[in-house]
ChimeraX commands (.cxc) that place a marker at each C-alpha (Angstrom):
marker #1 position 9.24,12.42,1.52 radius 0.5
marker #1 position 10.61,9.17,0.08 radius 0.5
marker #1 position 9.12,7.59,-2.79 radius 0.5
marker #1 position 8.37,3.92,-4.13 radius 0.5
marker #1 position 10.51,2.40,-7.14 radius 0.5
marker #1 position 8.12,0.72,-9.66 radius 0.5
marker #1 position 9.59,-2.58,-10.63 radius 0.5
marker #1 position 7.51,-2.01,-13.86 radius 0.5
marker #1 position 8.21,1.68,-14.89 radius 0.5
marker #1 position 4.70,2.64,-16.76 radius 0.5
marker #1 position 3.93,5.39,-19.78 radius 0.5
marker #1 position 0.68,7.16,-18.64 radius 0.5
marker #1 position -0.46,10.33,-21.22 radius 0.5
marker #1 position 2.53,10.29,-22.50 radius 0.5
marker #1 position 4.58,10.56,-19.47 radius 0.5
marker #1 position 7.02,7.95,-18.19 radius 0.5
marker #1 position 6.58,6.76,-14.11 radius 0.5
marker #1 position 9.16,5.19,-12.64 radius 0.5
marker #1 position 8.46,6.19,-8.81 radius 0.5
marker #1 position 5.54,7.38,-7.02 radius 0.5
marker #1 position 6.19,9.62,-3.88 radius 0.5
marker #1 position 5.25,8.18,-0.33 radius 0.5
marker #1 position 4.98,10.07,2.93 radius 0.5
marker #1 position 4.10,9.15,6.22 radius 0.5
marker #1 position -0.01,8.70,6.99 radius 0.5
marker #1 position -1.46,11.49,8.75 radius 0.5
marker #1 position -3.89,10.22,11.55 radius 0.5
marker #1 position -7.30,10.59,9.83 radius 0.5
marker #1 position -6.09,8.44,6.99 radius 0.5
marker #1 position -4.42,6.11,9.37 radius 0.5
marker #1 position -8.24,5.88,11.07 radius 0.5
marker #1 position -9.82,5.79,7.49 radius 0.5
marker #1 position -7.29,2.92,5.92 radius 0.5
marker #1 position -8.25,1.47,8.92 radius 0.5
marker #1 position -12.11,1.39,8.26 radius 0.5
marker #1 position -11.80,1.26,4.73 radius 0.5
marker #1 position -13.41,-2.13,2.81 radius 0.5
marker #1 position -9.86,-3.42,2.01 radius 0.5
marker #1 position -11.96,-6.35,-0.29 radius 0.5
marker #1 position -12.83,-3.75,-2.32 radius 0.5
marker #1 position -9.66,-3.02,-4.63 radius 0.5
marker #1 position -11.23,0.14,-6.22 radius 0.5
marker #1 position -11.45,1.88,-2.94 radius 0.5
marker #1 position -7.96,1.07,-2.43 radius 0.5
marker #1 position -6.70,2.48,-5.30 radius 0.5
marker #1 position -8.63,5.29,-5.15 radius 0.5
marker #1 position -7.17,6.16,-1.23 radius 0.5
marker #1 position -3.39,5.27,-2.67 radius 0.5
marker #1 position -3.84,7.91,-5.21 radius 0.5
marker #1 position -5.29,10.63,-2.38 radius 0.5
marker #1 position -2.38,10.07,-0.25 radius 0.5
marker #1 position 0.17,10.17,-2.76 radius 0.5
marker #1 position -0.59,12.09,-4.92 radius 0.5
marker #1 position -0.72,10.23,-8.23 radius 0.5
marker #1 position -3.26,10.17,-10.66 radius 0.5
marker #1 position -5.50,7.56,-10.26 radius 0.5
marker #1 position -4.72,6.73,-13.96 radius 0.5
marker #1 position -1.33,5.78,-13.02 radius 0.5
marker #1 position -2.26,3.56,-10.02 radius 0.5
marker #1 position -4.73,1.93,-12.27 radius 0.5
marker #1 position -2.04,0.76,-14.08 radius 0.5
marker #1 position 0.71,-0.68,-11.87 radius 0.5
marker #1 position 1.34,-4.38,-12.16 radius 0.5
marker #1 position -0.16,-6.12,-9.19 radius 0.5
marker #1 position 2.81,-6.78,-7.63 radius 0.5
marker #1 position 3.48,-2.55,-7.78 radius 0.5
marker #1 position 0.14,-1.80,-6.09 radius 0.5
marker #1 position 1.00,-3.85,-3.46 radius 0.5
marker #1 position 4.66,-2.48,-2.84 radius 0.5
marker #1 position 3.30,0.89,-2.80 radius 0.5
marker #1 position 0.16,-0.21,-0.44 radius 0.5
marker #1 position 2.98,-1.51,1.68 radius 0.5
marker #1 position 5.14,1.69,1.18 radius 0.5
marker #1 position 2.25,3.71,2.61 radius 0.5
marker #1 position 1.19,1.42,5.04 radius 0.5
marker #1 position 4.19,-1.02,6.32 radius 0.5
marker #1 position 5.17,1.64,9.47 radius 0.5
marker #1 position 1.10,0.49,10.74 radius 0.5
marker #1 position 2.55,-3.13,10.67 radius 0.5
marker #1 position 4.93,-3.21,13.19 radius 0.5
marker #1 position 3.93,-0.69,15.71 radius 0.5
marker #1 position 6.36,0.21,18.44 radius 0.5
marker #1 position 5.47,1.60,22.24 radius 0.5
marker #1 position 2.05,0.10,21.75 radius 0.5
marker #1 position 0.62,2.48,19.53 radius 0.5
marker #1 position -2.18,2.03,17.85 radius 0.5
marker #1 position -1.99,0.77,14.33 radius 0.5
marker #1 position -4.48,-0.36,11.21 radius 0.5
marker #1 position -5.72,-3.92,11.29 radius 0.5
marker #1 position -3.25,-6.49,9.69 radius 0.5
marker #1 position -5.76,-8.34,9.13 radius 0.5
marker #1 position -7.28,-6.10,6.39 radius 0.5
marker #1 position -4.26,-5.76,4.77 radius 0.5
marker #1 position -4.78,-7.10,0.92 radius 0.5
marker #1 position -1.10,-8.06,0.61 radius 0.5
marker #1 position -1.29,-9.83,4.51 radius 0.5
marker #1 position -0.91,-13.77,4.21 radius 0.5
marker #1 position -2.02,-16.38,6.55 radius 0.5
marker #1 position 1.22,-17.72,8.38 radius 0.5
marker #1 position 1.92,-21.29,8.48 radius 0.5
marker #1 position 3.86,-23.55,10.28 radius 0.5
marker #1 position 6.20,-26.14,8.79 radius 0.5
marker #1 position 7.55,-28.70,10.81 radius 0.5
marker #1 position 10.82,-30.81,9.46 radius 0.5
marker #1 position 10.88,-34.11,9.14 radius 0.5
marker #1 position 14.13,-35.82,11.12 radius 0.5
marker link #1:1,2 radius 0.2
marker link #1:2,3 radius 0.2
marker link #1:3,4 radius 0.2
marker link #1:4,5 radius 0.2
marker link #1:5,6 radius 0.2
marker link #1:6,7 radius 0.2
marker link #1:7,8 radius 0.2
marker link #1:8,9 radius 0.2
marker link #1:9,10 radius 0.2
marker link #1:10,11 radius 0.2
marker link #1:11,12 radius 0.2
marker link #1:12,13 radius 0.2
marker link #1:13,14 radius 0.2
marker link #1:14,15 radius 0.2
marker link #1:15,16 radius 0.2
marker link #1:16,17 radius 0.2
marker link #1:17,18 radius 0.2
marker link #1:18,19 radius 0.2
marker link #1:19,20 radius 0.2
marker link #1:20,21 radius 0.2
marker link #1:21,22 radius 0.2
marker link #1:22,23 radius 0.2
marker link #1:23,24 radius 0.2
marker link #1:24,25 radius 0.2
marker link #1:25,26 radius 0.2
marker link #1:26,27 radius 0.2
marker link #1:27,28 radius 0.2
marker link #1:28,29 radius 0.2
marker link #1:29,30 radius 0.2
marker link #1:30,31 radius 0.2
marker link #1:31,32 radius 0.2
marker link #1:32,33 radius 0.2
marker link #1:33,34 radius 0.2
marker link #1:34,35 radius 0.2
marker link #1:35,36 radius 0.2
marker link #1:36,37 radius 0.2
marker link #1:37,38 radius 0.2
marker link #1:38,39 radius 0.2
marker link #1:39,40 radius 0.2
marker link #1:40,41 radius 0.2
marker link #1:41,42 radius 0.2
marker link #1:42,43 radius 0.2
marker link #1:43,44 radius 0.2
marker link #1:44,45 radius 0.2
marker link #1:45,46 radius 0.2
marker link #1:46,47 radius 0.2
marker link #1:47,48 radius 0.2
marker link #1:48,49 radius 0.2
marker link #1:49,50 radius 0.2
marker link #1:50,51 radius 0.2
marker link #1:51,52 radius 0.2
marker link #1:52,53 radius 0.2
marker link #1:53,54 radius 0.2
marker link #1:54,55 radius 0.2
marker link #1:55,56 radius 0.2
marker link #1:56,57 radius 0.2
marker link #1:57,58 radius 0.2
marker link #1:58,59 radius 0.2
marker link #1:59,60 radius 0.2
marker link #1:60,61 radius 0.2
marker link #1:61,62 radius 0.2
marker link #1:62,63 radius 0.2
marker link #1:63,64 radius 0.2
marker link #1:64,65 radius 0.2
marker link #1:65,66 radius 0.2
marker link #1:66,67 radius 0.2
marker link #1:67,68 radius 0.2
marker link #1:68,69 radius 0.2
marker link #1:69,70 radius 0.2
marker link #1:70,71 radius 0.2
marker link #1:71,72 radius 0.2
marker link #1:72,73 radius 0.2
marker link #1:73,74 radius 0.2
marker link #1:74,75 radius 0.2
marker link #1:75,76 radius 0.2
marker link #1:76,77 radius 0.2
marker link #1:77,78 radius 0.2
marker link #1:78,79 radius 0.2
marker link #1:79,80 radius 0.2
marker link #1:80,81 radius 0.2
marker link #1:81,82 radius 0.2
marker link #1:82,83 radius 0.2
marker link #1:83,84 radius 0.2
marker link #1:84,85 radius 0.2
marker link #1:85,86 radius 0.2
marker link #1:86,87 radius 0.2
marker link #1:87,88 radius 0.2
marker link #1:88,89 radius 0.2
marker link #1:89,90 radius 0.2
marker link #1:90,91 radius 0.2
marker link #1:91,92 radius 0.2
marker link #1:92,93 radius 0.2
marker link #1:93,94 radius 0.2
marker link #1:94,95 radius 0.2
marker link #1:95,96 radius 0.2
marker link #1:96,97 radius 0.2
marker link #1:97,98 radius 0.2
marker link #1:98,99 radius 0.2
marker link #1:99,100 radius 0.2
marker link #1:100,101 radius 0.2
marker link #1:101,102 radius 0.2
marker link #1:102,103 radius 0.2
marker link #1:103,104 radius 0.2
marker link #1:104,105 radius 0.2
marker link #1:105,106 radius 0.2
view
């Protein structure tokens, strides 16, 4: 099991975070992230605290930029599947950003 560095170290109840622990999605939560309403940012946080572990006290109260590193952390193997496999929508990711061309002027 690996874990995710918080770039903003938090004090919940008294206790200091400074990493949350991240292992590899099983398949039924690969199938739920999947289906899950990824608009809704309360559902997330409550699935990020299931599959690692954490209180959801503490994931309420990452920074932004935090939630999304560990939302990443759990789900950035599902990004860039390999042999074809399966893999959650990209699309529904809440960190995923529209890619754009630039073109250079000469």
């Amino acid at each position: 099991m690996t874990g995710y560095a918080l770039k903003t170290p938090k004090v919940v109840d008294g206790q200091t975070v400074v990493e949350i622990p991240c292992r590899e999605l099983e398949l039924d939560e690969v199938i739920e992230l999947k289906d899950l309403d990824t608009d809704n940012i309360g559902t997330l946080k409550a699935f990020l605290a299931r599959v690692t572990g954490a209180p959801e006290a503490v994931i309420g109260r990452l920074s932004m930029s935090d939630f999304q590193g560990l939302f990443e952390a759990i789900s950035g193997p599902l990004a860039a599947p390999r042999g074809g496999m399966p893999s959650a929508s990209a699309a529904k990711s809440p960190t995923s950003t529209p890619q754009t061309s630039s073109a250079s002027a000469e």
